[in-house]
Backbone as numpy.savetxt, mean C-alpha at the origin, in Angstrom:
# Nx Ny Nz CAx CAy CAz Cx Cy Cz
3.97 13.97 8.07 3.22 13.74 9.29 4.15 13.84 10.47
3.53 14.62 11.15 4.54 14.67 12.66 4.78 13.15 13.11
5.78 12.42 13.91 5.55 11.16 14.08 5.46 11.01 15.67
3.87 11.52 16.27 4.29 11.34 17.91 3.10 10.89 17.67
2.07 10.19 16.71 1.19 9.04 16.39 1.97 7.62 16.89
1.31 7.13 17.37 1.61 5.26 17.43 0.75 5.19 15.85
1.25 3.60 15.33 0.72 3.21 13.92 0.29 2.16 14.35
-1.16 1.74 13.54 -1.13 0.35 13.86 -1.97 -0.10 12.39
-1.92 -1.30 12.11 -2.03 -1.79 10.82 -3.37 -2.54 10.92
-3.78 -2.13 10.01 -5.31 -3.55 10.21 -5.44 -4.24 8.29
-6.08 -4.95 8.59 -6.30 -6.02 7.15 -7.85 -6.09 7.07
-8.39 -5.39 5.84 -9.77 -5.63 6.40 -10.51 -6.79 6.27
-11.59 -7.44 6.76 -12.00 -8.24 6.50 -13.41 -7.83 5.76
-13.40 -8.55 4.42 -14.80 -8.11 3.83 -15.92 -9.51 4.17
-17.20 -8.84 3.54 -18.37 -9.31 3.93 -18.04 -10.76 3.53
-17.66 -11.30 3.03 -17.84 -12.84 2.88 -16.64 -13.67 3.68
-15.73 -12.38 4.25 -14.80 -13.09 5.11 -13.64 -13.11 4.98
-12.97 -13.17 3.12 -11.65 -13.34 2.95 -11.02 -11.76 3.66
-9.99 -11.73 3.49 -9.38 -10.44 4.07 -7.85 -10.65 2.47
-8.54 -9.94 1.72 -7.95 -9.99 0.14 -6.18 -9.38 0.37
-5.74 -8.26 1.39 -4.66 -7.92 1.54 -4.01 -9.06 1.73
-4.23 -9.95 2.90 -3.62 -10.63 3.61 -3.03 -11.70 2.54
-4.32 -12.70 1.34 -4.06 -13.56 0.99 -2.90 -12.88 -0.52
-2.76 -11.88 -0.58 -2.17 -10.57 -1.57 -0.46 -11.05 -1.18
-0.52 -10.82 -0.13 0.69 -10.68 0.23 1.43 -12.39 0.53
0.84 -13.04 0.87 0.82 -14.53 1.12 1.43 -15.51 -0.41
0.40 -14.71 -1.48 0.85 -15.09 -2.45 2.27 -14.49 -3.49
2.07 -12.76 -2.98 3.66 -13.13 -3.24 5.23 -13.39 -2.82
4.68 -14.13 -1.05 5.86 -14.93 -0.81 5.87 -16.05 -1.39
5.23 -16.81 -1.74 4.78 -18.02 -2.60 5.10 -18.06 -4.08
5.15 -16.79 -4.71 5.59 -16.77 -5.82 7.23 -16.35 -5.72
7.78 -15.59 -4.56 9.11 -15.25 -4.79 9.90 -16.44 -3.90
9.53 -17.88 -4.21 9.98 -18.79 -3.81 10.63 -19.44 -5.46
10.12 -18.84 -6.58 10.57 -19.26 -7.59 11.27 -17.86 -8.52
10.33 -17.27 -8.49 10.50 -15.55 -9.01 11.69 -14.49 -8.61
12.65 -14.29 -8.62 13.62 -13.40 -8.02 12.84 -12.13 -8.01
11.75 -11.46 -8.50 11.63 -10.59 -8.69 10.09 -10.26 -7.99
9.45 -11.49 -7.65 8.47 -11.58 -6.27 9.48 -11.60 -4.93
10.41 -12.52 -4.94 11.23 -12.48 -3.69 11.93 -11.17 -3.56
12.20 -9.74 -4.47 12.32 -8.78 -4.11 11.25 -8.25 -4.01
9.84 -8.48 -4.35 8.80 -7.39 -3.99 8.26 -7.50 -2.98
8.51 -9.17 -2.65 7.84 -9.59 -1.05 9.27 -8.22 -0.11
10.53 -8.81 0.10 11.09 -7.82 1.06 11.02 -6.56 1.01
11.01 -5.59 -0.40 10.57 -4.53 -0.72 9.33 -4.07 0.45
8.19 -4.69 0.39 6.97 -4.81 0.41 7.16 -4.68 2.54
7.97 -5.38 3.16 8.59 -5.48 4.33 8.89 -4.62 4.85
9.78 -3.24 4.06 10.81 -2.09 4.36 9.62 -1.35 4.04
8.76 -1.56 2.96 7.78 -0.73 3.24 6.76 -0.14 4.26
6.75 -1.08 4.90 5.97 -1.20 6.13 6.40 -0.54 7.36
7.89 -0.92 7.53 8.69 -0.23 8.59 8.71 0.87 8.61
8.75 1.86 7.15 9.04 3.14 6.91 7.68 3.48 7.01
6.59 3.16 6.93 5.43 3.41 7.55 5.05 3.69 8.73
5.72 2.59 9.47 5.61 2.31 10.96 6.10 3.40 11.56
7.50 3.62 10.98 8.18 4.94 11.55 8.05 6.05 11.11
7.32 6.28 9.87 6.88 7.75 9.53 5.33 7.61 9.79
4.16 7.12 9.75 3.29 7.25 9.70 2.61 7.63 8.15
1.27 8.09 7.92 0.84 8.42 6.81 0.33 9.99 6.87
0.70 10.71 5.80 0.69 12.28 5.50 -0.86 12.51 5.77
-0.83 13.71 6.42 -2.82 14.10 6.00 -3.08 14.04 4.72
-4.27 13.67 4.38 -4.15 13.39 2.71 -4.56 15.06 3.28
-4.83 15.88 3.20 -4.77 17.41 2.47 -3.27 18.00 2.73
-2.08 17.95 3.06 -1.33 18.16 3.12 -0.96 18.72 1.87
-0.40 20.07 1.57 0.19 20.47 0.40 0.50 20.15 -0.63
1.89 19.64 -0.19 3.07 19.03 -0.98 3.04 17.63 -0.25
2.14 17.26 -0.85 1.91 15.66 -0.46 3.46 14.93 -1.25
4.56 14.13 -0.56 5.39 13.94 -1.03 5.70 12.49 0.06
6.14 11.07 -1.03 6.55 10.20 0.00 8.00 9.54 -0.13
8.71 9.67 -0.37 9.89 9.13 -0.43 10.26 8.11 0.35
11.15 7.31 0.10 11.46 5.56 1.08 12.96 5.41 0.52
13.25 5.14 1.57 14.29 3.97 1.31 14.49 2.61 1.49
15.53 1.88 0.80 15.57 0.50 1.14 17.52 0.13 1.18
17.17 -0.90 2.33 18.61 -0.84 2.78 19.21 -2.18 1.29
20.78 -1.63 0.84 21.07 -2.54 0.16 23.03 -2.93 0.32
23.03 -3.94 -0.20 24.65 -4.33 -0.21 25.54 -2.93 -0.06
25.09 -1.94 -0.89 25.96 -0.94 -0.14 25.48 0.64 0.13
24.64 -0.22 0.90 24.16 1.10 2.08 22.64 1.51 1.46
22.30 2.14 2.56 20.84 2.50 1.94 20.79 3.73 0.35
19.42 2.92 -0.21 19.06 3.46 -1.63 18.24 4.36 -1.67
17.77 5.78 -2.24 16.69 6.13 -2.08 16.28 5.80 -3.09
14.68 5.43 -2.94 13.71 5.03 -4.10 12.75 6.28 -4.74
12.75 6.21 -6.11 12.69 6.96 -6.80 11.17 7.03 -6.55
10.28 5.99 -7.01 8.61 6.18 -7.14 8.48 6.21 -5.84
7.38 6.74 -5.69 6.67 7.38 -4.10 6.02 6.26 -3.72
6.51 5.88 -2.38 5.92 4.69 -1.36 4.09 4.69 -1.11
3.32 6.04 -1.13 2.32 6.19 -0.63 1.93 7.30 -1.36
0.53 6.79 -2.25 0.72 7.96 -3.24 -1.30 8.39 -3.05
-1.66 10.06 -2.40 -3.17 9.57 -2.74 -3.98 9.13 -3.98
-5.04 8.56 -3.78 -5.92 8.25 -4.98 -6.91 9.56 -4.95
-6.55 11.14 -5.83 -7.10 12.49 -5.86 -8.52 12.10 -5.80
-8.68 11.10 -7.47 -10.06 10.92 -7.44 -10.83 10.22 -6.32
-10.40 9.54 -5.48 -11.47 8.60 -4.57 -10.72 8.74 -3.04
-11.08 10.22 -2.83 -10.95 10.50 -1.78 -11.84 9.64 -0.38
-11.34 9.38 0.70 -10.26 9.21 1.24 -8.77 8.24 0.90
-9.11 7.30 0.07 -8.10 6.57 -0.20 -6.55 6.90 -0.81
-5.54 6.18 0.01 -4.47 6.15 -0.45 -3.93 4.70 -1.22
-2.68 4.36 -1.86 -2.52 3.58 -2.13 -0.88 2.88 -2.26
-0.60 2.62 -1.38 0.28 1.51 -0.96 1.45 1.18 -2.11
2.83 1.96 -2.97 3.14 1.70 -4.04 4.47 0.82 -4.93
4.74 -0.20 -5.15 5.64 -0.87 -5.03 6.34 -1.42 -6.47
7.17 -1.02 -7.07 7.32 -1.26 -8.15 8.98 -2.08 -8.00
8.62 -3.40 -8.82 10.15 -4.14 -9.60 10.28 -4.25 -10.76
11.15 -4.13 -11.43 10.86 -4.09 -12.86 12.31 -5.43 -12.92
12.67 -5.68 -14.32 13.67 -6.28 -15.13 14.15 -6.05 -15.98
15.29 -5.22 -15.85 15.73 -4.48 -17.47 16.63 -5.39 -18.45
16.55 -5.45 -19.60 17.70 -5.48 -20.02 17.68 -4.50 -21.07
19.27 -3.95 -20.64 20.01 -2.58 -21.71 19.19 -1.78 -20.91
18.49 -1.02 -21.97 17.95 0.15 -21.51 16.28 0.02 -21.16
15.65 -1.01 -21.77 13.99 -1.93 -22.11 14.00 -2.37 -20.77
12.76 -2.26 -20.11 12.22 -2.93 -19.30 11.97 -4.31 -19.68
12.21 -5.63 -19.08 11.65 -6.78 -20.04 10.48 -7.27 -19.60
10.44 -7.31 -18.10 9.35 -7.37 -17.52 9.20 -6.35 -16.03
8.03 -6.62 -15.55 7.92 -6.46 -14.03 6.44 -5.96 -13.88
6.44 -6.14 -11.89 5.42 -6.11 -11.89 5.29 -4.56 -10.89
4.04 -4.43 -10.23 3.73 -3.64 -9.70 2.90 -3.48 -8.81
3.11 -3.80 -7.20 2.05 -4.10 -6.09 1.20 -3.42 -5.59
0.23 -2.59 -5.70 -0.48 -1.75 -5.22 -1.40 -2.04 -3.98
-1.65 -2.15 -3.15 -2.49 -1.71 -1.81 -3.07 -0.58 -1.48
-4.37 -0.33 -1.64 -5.49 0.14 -1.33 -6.01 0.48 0.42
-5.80 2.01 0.80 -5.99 1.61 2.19 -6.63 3.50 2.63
-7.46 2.85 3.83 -7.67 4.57 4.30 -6.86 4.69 5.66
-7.03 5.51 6.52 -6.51 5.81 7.45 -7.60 6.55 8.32
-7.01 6.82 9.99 -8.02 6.96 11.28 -7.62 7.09 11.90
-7.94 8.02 12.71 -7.34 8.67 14.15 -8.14 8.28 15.14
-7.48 7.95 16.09 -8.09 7.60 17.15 -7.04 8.18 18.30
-7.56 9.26 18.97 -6.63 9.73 20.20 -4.75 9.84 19.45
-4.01 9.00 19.51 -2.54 9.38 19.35 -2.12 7.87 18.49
-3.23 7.38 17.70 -3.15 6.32 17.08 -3.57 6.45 15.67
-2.68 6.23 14.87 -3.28 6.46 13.26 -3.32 4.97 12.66
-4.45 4.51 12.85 -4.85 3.56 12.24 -4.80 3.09 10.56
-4.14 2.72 10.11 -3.84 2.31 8.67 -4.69 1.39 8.41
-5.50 1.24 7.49 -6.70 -0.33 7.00 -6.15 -0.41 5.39
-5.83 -1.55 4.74 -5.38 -2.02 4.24 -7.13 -2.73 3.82
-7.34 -2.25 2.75 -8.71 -3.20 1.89 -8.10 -4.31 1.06
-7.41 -3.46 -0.48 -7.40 -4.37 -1.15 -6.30 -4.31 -1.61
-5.60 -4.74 -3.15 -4.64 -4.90 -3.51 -4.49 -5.19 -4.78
-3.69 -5.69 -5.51 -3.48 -6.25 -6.74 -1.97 -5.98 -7.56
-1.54 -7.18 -7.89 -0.44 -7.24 -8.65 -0.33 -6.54 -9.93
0.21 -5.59 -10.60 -0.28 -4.53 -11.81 1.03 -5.28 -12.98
1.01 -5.39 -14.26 1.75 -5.34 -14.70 1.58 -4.54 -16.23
0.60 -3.96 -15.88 -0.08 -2.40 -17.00 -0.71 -1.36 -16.36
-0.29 -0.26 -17.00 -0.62 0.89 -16.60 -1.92 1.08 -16.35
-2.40 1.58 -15.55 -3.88 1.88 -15.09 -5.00 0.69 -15.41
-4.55 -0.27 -15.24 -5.81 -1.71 -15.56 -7.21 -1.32 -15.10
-7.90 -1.55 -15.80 -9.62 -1.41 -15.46 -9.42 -2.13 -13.87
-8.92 -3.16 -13.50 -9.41 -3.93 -12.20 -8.98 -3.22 -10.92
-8.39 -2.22 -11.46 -7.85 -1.31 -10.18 -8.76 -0.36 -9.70
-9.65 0.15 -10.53 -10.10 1.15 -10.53 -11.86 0.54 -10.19
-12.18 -0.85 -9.94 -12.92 -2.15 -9.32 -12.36 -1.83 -8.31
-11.49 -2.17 -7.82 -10.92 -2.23 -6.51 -11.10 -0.85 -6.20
-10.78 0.28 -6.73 -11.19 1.44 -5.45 -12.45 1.67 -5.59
-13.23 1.44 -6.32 -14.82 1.51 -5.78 -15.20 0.70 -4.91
-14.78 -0.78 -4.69 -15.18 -1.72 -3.48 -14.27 -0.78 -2.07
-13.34 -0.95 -2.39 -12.64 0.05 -1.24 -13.50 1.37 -0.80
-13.83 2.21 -1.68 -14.67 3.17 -1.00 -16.17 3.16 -0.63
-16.95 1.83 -0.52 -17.88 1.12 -0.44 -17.38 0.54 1.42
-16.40 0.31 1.36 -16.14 -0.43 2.04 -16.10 0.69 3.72
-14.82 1.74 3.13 -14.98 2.88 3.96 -15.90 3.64 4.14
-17.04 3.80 3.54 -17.94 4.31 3.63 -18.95 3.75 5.12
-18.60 1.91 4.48 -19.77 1.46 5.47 -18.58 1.51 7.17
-17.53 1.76 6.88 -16.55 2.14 8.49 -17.42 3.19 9.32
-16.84 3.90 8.02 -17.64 5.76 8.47 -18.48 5.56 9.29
-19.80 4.98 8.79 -21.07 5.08 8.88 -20.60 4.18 10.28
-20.63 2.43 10.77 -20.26 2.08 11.50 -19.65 2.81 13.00
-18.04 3.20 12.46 -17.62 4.37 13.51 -18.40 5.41 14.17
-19.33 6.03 13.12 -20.35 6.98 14.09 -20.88 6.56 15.02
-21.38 5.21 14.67 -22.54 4.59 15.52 -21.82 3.89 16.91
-20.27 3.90 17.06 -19.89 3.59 17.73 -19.50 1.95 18.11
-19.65 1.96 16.57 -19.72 -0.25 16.83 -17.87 0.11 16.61
């Protein structure tokens, strides 16, 4: 994405009120108060944002859709291997927000988790609006509850769409 967009971030709020990103992220500063490995996904999760802020988000039709990140560490910045912002092909418009910590020992993963955020994007004049729906902590590959979550998510953008036309 060219970066002469301003970014700005929104949290959505759904029909009954909670705003599910927000309390997403809340909980895992709360958990990386005990967790070394929430307290890296919460700051992870931080640098993610910045590199957002300062790159913006790709047209989802873009080619070679490609996101790369870094994160600054004890000695010097890292590049990160899994892609920061990856689209969801099937449930177009959505992208999804991508954050992985793991725990090795030897060569075995022993644990970890995996933060995903659910979000579309919007132009408005020289402003690319980022919305942030939903979220969920992953610690298996493709969980049924994710794939819940992007149907409420595209339920959700749908009723924007529709909204935005009308000018509300």
């Amino acid at each position: 994405m060219n970066k002469e967009y301003q970014i700005k971030f929104h949290y959505v709020e759904h029909p009954d009120g909670s705003v599910p990103t927000v309390q997403l992220i809340r909980d895992i500063v709360h958990l990386g108060k005990e967790d070394p490995l929430f307290a890296r996904l919460a700051r992870h999760f931080r640098y993610a944002l910045s590199t957002i802020e300062l790159r913006g988000v790709p047209d989802w039709n873009i080619q070679n859709f490609s996101y790369e990140w870094t994160i600054p560490t004890k000695n010097g910045w890292t590049v990160r291997v899994d892609p920061l912002v990856k689209r969801l092909n099937h449930a177009y418009p959505l992208y999804e927000l991508r954050i992985n910590e793991w725990r090795h020992r030897g060569q075995e993963i022993q644990m970890g988790y995996g933060l995903r955020l659910i979000f579309f994007t919007h132009y408005q004049g020289l402003i690319q609006h980022i919305y942030f729906v939903n979220g969920m902590i992953k610690r298996e590959k493709s969980p049924a509850r994710f794939e819940e979550l992007i149907a409420e998510a595209l339920q959700i953008y749908e009723s924007f769409k529709t909204n935005w036309s009308k000018g509300e």
